[in-house]
C-alpha positions as semicolon CSV with decimal commas, in nm:
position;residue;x (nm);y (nm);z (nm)
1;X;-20,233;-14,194;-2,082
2;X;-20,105;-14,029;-1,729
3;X;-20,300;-13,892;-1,515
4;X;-20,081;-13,550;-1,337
5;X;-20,010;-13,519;-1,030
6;X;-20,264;-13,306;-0,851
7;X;-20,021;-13,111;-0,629
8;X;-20,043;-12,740;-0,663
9;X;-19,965;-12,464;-0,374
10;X;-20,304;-12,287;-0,237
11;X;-20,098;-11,937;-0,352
12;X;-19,816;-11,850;-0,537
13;X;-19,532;-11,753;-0,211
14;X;-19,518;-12,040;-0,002
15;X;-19,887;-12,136;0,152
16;X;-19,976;-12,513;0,179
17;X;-19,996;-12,800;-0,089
18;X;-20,321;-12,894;-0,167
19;X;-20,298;-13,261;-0,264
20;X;-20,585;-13,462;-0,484
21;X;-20,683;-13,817;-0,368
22;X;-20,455;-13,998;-0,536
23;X;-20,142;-13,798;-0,446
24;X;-20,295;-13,855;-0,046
25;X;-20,325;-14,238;-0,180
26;X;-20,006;-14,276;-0,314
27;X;-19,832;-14,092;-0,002
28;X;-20,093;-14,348;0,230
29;X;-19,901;-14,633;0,032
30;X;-19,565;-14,520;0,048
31;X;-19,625;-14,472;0,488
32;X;-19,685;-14,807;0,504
33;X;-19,409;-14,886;0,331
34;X;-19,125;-14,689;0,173
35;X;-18,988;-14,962;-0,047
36;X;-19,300;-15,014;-0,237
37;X;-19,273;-15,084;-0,585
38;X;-19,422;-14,811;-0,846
39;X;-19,605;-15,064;-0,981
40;X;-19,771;-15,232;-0,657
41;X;-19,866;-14,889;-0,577
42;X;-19,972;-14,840;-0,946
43;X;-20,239;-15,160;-0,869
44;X;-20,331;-15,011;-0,534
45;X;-20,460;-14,641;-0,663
46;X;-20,548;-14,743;-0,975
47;X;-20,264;-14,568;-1,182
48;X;-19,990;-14,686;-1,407
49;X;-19,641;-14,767;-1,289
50;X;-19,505;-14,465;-1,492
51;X;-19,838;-14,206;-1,342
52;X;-19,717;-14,294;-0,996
53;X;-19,354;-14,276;-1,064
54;X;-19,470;-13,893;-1,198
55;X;-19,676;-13,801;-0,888
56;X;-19,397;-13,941;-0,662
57;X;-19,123;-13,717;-0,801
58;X;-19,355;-13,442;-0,829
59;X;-19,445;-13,443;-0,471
60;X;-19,072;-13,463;-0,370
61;X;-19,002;-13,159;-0,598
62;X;-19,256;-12,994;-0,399
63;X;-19,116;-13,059;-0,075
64;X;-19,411;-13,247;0,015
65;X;-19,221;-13,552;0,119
66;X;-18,941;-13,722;0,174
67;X;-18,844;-14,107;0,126
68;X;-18,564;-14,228;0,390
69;X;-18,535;-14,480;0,636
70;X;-18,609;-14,400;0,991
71;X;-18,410;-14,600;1,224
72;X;-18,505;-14,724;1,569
73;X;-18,221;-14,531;1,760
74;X;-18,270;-14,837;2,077
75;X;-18,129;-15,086;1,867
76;X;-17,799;-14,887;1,723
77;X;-17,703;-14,797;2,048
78;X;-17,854;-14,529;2,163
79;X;-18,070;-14,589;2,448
80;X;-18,144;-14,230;2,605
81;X;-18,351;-13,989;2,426
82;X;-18,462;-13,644;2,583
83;X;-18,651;-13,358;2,448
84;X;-18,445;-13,044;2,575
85;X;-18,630;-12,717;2,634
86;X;-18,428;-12,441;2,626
87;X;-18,516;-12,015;2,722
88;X;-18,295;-11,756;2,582
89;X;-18,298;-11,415;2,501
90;X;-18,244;-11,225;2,198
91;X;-18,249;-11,340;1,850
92;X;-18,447;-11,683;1,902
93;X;-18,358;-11,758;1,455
94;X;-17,977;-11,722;1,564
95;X;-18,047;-11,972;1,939
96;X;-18,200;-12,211;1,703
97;X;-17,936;-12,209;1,445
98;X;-17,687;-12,244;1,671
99;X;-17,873;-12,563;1,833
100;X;-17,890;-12,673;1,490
101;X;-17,516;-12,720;1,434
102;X;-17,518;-12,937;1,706
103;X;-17,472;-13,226;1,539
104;X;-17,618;-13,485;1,824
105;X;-17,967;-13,239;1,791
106;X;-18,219;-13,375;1,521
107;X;-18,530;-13,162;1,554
108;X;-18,491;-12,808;1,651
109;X;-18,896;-12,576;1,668
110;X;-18,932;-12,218;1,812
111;X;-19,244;-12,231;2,018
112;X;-19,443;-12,042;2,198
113;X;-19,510;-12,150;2,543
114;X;-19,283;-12,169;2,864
115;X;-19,001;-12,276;2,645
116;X;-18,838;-12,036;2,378
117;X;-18,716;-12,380;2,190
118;X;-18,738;-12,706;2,225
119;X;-18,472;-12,967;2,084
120;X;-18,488;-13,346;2,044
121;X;-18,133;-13,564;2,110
122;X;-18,064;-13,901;2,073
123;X;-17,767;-14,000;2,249
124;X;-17,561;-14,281;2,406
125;X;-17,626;-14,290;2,774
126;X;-17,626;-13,990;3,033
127;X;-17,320;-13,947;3,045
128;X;-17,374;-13,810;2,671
129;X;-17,685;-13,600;2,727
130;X;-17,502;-13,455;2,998
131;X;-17,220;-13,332;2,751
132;X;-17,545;-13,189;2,489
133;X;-17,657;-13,014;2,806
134;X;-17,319;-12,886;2,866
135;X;-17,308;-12,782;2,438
136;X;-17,684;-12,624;2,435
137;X;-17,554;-12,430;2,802
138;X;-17,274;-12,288;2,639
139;X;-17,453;-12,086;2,386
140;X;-17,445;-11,743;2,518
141;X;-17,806;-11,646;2,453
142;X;-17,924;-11,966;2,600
143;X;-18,040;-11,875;2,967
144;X;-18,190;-12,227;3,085
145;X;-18,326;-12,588;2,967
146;X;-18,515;-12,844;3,130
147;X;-18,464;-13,189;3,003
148;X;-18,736;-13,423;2,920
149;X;-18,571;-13,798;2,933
150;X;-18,783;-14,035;2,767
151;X;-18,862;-14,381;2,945
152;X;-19,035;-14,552;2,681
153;X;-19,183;-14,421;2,312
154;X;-19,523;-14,564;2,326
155;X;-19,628;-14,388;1,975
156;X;-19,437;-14,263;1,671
157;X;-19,642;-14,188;1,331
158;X;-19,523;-13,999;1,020
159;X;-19,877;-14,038;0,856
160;X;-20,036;-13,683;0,879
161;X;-20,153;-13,488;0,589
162;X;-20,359;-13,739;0,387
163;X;-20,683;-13,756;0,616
């Protein structure tokens, strides 16, 4: 016998996930690490290998998470980092689609604050962020940024949502 996943939305347009323990267990597991075997993680919440296989898929289907590998971007080559924050007029949705096509950009959020958006690059040297600058810049609506270089990541965690 399976047990279901306990995933269900809070109301039916698009509020938040409310997750059961195991689902939070399961997720906890698959933090520490993403290659995990059903089964280990089966032994670990106290579910079969075929109950967790379930729950996984189901929280994937609900957007709840993702499984990839997250790369440390020092070692491939790209040693300069920055968060960019950029103020702009008009439409800020169009701004940050625009910064979104830019394919060196990997996190694009509208905020609220002394910056309209703020981007995260990864690039190879400053010679390259200097070209992203000169990219972002050339955006019409885009009226300044102020770069934030990064000297050294002392923190990175992807485990929110299960405490």
């Amino acid at each position: 016998m399976t047990t279901p996943p306990r995933v269900r939305r809070t109301n039916a347009s698009s509020g938040p996930v409310v997750l059961d323990d195991l689902s939070k267990q399961i997720i906890e597991q698959l933090q520490s690490d993403g290659r995990m075997p059903y089964a280990a993680i089966g032994k670990a919440v106290g579910l079969s290998e075929a109950a967790v296989r379930q729950r996984v898929q189901r929280l994937q289907d609900a957007g709840v998470m993702q499984i990839v590998a997250v790369t440390d971007p020092l070692t491939l080559g790209f040693p300069r980092q920055a968060m960019i924050g950029v103020n702009c007029e008009g439409d800020l949705e169009s701004v940050a689609d625009e910064l979104s096509a830019i394919e060196e950009i990997d996190y694009v959020v509208l905020t609220a604050g002394s910056f309209d958006v703020i981007v995260e690059v990864v690039c190879e040297g400053d010679g390259h962020l200097l070209e992203i600058l000169s990219k972002i810049r050339a955006i019409p609506a885009v009226r300044a940024t102020e770069s934030f270089v990064y000297l050294k990541l002392r923190k990175q965690s992807y485990s929110w949502g299960t405490r």
